[in-house]
N, C-alpha and C positions, 0 to 999 in steps of 0.2 A: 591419536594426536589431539591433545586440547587446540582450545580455541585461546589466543593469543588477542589482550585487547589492544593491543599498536603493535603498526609494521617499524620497522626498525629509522626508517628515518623521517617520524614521529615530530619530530624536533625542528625540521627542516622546514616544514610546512606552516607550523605556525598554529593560526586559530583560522587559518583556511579553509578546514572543515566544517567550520561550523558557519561562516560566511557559503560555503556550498548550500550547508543544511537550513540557511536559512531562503534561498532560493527554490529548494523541494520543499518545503512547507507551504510554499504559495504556489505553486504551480500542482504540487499534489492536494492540497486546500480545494483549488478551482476545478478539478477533474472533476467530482461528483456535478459539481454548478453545471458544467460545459456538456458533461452525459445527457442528462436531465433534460437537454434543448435538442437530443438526437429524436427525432420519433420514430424511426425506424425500428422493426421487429429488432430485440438483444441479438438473435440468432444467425441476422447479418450486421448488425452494425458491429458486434465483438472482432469478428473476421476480417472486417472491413477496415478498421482502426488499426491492428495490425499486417494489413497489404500496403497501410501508405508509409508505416512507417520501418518497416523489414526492411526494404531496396534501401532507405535512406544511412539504416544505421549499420549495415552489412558492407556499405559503398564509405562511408566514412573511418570504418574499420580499419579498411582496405586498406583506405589513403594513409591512415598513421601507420604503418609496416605493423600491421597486428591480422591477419586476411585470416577469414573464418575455415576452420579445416575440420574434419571428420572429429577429432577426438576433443575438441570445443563443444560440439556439439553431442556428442555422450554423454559429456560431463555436465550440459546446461537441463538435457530433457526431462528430467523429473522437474525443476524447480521453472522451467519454459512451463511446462503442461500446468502446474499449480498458478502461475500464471494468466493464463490463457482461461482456463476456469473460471477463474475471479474474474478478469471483466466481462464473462457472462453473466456471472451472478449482480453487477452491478449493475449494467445497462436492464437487466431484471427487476432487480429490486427498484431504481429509480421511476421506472413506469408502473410501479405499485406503493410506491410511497413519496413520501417526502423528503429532502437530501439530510433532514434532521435524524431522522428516521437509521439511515444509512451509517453517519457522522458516529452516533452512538456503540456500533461496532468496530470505528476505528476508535473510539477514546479507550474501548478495553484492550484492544491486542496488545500494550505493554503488557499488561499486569498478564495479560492468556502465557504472552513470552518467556515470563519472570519465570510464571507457578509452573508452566506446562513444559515449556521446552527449556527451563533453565538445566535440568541437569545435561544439557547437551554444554552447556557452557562451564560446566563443571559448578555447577549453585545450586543451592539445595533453600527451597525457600524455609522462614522461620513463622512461626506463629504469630507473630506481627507481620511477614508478608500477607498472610492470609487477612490476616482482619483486616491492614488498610485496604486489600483488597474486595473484601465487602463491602469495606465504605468506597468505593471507587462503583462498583455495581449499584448502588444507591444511591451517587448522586447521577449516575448514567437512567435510575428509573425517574428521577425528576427532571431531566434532560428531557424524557421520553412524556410521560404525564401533564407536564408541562407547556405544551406547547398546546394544549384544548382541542381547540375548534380546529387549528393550525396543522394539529397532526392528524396526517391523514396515510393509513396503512392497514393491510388487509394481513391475515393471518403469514400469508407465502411472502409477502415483503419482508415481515421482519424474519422469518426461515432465509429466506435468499441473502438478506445482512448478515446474518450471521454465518452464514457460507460463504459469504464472498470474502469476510474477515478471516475464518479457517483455512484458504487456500492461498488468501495473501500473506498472511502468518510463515503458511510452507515457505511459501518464496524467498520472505524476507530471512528468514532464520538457515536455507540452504544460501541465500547469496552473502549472508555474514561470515558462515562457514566457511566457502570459496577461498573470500579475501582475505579473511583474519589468519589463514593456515596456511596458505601457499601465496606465492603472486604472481597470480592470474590478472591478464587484462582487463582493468574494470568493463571497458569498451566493448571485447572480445566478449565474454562473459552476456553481456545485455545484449549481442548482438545475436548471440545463443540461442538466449531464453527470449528473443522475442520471434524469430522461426517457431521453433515450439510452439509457442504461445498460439501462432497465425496456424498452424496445422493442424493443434487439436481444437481451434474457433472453428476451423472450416471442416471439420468432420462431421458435426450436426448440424452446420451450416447446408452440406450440402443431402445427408439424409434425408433433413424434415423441413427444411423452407422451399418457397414452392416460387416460381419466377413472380409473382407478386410479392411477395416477400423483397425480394433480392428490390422491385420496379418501387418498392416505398419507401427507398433511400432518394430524395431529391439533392437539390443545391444546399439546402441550406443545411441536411444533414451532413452532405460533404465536407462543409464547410468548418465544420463543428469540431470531424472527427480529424482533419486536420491539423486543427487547433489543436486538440487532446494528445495527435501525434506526435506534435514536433513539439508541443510544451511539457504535457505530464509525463508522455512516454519516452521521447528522444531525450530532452535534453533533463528530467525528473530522476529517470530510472538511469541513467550513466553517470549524474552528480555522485544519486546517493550509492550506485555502485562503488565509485573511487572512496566515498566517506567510507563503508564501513571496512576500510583497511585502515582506518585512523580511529576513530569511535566506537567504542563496547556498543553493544546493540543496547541494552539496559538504556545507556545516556543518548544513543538517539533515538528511541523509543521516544522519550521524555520531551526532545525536541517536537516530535512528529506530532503531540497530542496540538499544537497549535495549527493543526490542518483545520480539527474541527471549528475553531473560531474563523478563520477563511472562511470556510467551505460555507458556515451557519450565518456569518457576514454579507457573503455574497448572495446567498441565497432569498436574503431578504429584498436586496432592489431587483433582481433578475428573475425568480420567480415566486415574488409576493409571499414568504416564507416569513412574516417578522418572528422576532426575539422576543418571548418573555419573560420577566423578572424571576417567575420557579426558573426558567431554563440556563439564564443566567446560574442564581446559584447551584443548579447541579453542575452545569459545566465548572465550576471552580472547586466543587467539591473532588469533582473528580480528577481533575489537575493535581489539587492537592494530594489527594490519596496513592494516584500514582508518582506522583515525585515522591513523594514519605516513601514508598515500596522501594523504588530504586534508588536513594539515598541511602537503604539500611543494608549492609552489610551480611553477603550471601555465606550460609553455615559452614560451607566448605571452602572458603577462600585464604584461609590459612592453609591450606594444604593443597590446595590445585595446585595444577603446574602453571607456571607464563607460556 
């Protein structure tokens, strides 16, 4: 079965979507800002961010006549676990770098989406996806080079970015698939994938952290990942769950590259993170190059199915 870019009553909604989409761009924007102020080991704050907000989104579920049952949850555990992965690699990489740092593997995962997993959407990239896709990697290294003094990152930080962008990739590209092919409860679905998520956080949670581990989570971590819960994860990951049953993943990709201006915005008053004028223009550059990407027209889209 292809992957279908609108549900059938497409039409009814409006440009509702992209009013959603512009609510997960700021709220998924501030998630690296708001990591970044946990100082808790990644190995309990991952696990931890998902216990507050599991009961919330499982009890909400409920309440709309959608209640989570065994075969919801088959269908969520691959892209739960990929998940759940990625906010280790993030709470990770954020205590070995800078949120700049981080930002630079969300501005590629369109273009990762386009080249790598496009034949899942039946698109076969063309030789102009590739080059503007180099110029997209290019102006992501002046993104990265750019910031001097400013960026700070050790060898495993920018490894950890770029894993934490290969398992969110999973997710995003299994929870496109989900909605774009069947209709499935966006609700249901994230209440799925965030059990998962909290199960395989607390497998190496409870392995290898040692009760100081678990005792260096204070208030004001609490406080943080609360915020992360009920903003980037509750109410972030259920928006853009309902979107991508309205939106080609390619066009909200495109949306999503304005995280990085959030996340690199905020991060300048919150942790002393300024902006400069290189990183300015590679961030534009690389806007550019991935909107040129997903503006051009996939080789095999005369011939896929709707």
């Amino acid at each position: 079965m292809t992957a279908v870019s609108q549900r059938p009553d497409a039409a009814a909604v409006g440009r509702l979507p992209y009013a959603a989409l512009a609510v997960v761009v700021f709220v998924w924007g501030a998630g690296p800002v708001w990591a970044k102020l946990v100082t808790a080991p990644p190995l309990v704050a991952a696990p931890m961010r998902f216990l507050i907000s599991a009961p919330l989104i499982v009890i909400a579920t409920a309440l709309r006549g959608h209640p989570l049952n065994w075969a919801m949850l088959k269908r969520t555990a691959l892209a739960g676990m990929a998940f759940g992965i990625n906010m280790i690699f993030v709470f990770a990489t954020l205590q070995e770098s800078t949120v700049a740092v981080l930002t630079v593997g969300i501005a590629l995962q369109p273009a990762l989406l386009l080249v790598v997993v496009g034949p899942v959407f039946d698109e076969r990239p063309t030789p102009k996806h590739v080059l503007w896709t180099l110029a997209g990697v290019s102006g992501a290294a002046l993104v990265i080079l750019g910031a001097g003094a400013e960026l700070r990152s050790s060898v495993l930080g920018v490894v950890l970015a770029a894993l934490a962008m290969i398992m969110f990739s999973i997710y995003f590209v299994m929870t496109r698939l989900a909605r774009s092919t069947t209709d499935v409860d966006p609700m249901a679905w994230i209440a799925g994938v965030t059990i998962w998520a909290c199960v395989i956080t607390l497998i190496p949670a409870f392995t290898w952290a040692d009760r100081a581990d678990w005792a260096a989570i204070d208030r004001v971590d609490l406080w943080w990942l609360t915020v992360m819960s009920l903003t980037t994860g509750f109410l972030g990951h259920v928006l853009m769950g309902w979107v991508h049953g309205y939106v080609e993943a390619a066009r909200s990709s495109l949306f999503l590259l304005l995280m990085n201006a959030v996340a690199v915005g905020l991060a300048w008053p919150v942790h002393d993170e300024p902006i400069t004028a290189t990183q300015g223009v590679g961030g534009v550059i690389v806007l550019i190059a991935v909107a040129a990407v997903i503006g051009l027209p996939a080789r095999d889209n005369a011939t896929s199915k709707a």
